[in-house]
C-alpha positions as CSV (number, residue, x, y, z in Angstrom):
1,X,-88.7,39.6,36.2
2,X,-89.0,37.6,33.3
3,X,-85.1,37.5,32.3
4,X,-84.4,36.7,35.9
5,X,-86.5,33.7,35.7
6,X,-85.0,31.8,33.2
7,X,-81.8,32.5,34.4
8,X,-82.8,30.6,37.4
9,X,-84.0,28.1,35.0
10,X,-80.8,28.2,32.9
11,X,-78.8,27.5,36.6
12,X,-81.1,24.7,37.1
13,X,-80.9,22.5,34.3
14,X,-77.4,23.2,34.1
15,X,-76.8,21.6,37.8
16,X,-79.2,18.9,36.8
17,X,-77.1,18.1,33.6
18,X,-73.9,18.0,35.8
19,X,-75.1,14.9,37.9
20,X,-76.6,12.6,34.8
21,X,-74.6,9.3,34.6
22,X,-71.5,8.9,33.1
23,X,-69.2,6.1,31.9
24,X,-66.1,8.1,32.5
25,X,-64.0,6.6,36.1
26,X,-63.8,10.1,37.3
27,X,-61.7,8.8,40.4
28,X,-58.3,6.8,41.1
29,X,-56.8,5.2,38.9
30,X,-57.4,8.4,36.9
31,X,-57.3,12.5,37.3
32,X,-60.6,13.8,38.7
33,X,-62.1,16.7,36.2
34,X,-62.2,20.4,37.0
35,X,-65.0,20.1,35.9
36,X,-68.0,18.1,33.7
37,X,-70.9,18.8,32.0
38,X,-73.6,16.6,30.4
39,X,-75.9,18.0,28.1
40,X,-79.3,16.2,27.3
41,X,-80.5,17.0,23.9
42,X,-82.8,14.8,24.3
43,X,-84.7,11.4,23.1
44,X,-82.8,9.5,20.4
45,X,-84.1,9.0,17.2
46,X,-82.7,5.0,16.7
47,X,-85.4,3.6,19.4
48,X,-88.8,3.5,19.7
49,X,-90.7,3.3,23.3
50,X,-91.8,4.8,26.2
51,X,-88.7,5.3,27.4
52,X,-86.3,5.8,24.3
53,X,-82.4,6.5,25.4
54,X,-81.4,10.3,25.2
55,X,-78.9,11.8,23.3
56,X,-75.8,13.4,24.8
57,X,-73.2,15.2,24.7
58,X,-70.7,14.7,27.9
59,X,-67.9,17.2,28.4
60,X,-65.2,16.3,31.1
61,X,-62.3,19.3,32.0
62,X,-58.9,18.9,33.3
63,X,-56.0,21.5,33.6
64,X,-55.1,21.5,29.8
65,X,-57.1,19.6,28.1
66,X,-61.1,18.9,27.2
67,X,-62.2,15.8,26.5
68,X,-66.0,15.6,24.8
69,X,-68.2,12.4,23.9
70,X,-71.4,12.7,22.4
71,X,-73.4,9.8,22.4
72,X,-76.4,9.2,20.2
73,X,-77.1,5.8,22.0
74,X,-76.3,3.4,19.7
75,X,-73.3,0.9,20.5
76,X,-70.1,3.3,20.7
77,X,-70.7,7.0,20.8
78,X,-71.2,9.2,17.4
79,X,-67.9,10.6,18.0
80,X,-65.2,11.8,20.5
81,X,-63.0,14.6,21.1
82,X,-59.8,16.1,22.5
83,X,-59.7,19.5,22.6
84,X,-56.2,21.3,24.5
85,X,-57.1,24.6,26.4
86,X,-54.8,27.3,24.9
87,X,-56.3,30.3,27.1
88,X,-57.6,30.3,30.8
89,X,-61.2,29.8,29.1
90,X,-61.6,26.6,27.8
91,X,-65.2,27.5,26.5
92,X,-68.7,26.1,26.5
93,X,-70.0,22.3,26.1
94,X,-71.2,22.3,22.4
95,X,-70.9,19.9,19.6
96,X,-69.0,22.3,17.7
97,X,-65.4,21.8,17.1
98,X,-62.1,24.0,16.2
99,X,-59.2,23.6,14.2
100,X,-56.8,22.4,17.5
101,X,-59.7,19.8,18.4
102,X,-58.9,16.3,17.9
103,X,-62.1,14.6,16.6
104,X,-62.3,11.0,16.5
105,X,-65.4,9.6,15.0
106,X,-66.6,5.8,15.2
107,X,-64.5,4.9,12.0
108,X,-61.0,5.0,13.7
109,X,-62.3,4.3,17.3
110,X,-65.9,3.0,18.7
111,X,-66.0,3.5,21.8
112,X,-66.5,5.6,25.3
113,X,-64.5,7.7,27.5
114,X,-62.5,5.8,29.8
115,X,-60.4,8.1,32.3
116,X,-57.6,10.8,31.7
117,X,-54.2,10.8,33.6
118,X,-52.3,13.2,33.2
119,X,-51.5,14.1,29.5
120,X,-53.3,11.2,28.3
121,X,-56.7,10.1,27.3
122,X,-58.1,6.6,27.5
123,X,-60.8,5.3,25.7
124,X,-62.8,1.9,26.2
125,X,-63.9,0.2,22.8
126,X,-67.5,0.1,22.4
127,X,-67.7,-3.9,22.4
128,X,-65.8,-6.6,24.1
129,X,-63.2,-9.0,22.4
130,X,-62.3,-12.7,23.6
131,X,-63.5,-12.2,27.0
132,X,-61.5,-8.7,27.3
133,X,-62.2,-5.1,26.5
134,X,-60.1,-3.1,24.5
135,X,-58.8,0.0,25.3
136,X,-56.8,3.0,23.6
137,X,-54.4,5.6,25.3
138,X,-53.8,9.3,22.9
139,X,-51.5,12.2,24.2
140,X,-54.0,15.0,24.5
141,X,-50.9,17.2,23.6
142,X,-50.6,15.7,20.1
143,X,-53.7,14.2,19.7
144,X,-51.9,11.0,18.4
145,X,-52.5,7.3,19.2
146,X,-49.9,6.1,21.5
147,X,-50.8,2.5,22.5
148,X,-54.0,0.0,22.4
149,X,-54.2,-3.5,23.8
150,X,-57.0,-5.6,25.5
151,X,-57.6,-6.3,28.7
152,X,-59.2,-7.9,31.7
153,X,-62.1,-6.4,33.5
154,X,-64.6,-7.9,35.7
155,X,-67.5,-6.0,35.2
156,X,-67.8,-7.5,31.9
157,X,-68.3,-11.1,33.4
158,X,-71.5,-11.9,35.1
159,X,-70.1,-13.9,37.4
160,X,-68.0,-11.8,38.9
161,X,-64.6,-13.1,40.9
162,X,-63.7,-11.6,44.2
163,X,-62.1,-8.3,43.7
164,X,-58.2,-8.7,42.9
165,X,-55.3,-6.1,41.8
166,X,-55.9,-7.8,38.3
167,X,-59.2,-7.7,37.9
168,X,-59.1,-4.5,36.0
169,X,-56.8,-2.0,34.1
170,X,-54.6,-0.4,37.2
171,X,-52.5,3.0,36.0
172,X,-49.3,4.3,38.5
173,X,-46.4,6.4,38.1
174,X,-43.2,5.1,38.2
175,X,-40.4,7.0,40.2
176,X,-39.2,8.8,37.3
177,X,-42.9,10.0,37.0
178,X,-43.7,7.9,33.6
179,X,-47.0,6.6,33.8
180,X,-46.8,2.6,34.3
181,X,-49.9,0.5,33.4
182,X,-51.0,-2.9,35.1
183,X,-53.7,-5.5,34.0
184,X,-54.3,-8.8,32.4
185,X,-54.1,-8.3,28.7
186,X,-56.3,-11.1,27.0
187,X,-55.4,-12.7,23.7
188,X,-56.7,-15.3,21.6
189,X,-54.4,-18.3,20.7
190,X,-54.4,-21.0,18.1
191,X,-54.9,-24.0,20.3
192,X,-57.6,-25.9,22.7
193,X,-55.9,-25.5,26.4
194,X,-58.4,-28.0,27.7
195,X,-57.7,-30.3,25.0
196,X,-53.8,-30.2,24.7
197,X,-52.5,-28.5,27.6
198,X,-49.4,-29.3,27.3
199,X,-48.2,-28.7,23.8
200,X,-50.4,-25.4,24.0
201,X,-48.8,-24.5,27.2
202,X,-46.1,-24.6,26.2
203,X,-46.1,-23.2,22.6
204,X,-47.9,-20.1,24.0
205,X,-45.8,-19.0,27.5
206,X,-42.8,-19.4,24.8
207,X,-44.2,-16.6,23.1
208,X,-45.5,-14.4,25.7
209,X,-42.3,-15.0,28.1
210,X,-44.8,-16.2,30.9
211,X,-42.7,-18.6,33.5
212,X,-45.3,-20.9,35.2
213,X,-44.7,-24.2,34.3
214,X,-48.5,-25.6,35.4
215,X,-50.9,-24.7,32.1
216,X,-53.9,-22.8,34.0
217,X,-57.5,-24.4,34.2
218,X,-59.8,-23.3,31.9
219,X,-63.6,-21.5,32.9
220,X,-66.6,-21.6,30.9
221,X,-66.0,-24.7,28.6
222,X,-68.8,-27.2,30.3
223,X,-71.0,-26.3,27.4
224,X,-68.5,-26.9,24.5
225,X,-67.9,-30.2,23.4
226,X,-64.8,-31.1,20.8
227,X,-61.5,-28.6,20.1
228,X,-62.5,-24.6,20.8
229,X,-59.8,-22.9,20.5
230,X,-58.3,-20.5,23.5
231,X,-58.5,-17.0,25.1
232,X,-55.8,-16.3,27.6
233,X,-55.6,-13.8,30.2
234,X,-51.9,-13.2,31.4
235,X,-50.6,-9.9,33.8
236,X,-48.3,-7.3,32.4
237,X,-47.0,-4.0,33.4
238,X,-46.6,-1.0,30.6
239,X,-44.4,1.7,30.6
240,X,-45.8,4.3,28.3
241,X,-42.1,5.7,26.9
242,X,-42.0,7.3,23.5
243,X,-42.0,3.6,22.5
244,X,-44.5,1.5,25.1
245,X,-42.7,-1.4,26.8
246,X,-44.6,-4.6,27.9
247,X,-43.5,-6.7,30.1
248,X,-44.8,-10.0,31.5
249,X,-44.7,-9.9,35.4
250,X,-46.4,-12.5,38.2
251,X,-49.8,-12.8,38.7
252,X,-52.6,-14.8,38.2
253,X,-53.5,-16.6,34.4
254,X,-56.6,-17.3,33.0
255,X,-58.4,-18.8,30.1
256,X,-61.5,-19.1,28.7
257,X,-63.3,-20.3,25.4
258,X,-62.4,-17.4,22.4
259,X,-65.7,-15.2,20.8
């Protein structure tokens, strides 16, 4: 009686772990796990409080691949993990790791789980640069870095714009079935685009290939006073090839006051 209790228990806690947040988009533009576990190990050590953050450790699976994150709720989690399924058991949700695993602690990447698509793995950074939030894509095959940037997202702003195709990192296919990325990818410049529009204009569309003659209007400089150099926000499409292509494409253009 007793043994079947807790395994009644054990089924419990184990649905209840299933539907605790998560940072991971676990819809369009990216694959929907198999399935995804989170495991509460519970209060973290770091904070003091009623209600102190808990510890976990978040496992997401797809076909061929495991992707872990275990987050000790300080800025970034503690380390991240791909791990490629080699037999039709990919194993339990535990913080131990294997030779094929692809470990990635805070000192090459801070960050979160973003999304899988396919064979690849994104990852958000853990902190926002310029007015955009860095990302990271690795093969899950290889467990390589194939491409970072920064871009665009809303949900970083408080003031948030009405929704657009840009206003976050999109992922499609092409028809070849290479996997095509879209967004605004932010950059700092070296120049004041409230302050000298037109020689900064033009200096930075020459070296971004951007064709819009008009310099955009700059947001968020009513508080600034003097030169503050610029952030720009500019839409791209990359193909992840071997060797990713970027390419400048229309769309809207932003700018905004740099960290």
């Amino acid at each position: 009686m007793l043994l079947g209790t807790l395994f009644a228990i054990s089924i419990s806690l184990s649905a209840q772990d299933s539907q605790l947040p998560s940072r991971a988009i676990l819809k369009q533009p990216f694959d929907v796990p198999v399935e995804k576990k989170i495991v509460d190990m519970g209060p973290s050590p770091y904070y003091q409080g009623a209600y102190p953050p808990h510890i976990r450790l978040s496992c997401y699976f797809f076909r061929n691949f495991v992707v872990k994150e275990y987050d000790e709720g300080q800025k970034g989690a503690k380390w991240l993990a791909i791990l490629p399924i080699m037999t039709r058991d990919p194993g339990a949700c535990t913080q131990s790791h294997v030779l094929s695993e692809k470990v990635i602690a805070g000192e090459e990447w801070c960050g979160y789980f973003k999304g899988a698509k396919e064979n690849l793995v994104f990852f958000d950074a853990c902190d926002g640069t310029d007015g955009g939030l860095p990302f990271t894509v690795y093969d899950s095959r290889t467990g390589k870095r194939v491409f970072e940037d920064t871009a665009y997202d809303s949900n970083m702003w408080t003031q948030k714009d009405t929704p657009t195709p840009f206003d976050r990192l999109r992922v499609t296919s092409t028809p070849e079935g290479q996997l095509l990325l879209i967004y605004l990818r932010v950059v700092g410049t070296d120049c004041d685009l409230r302050t000298e529009k037109a020689s900064c204009w033009d200096h930075f569309k020459a070296k971004v290939d951007l064709k819009i003659a008009t310099p955009p209007v700059c947001s968020h400089y009513h508080d600034i006073s003097g030169r503050y150099v610029s952030a720009v926000a500019y839409p791209v499409e990359v193909l992840l090839s071997q060797e990713p292509i970027i390419k400048t494409i229309a769309g809207p253009v932003e700018c905004w006051p740099v960290d």
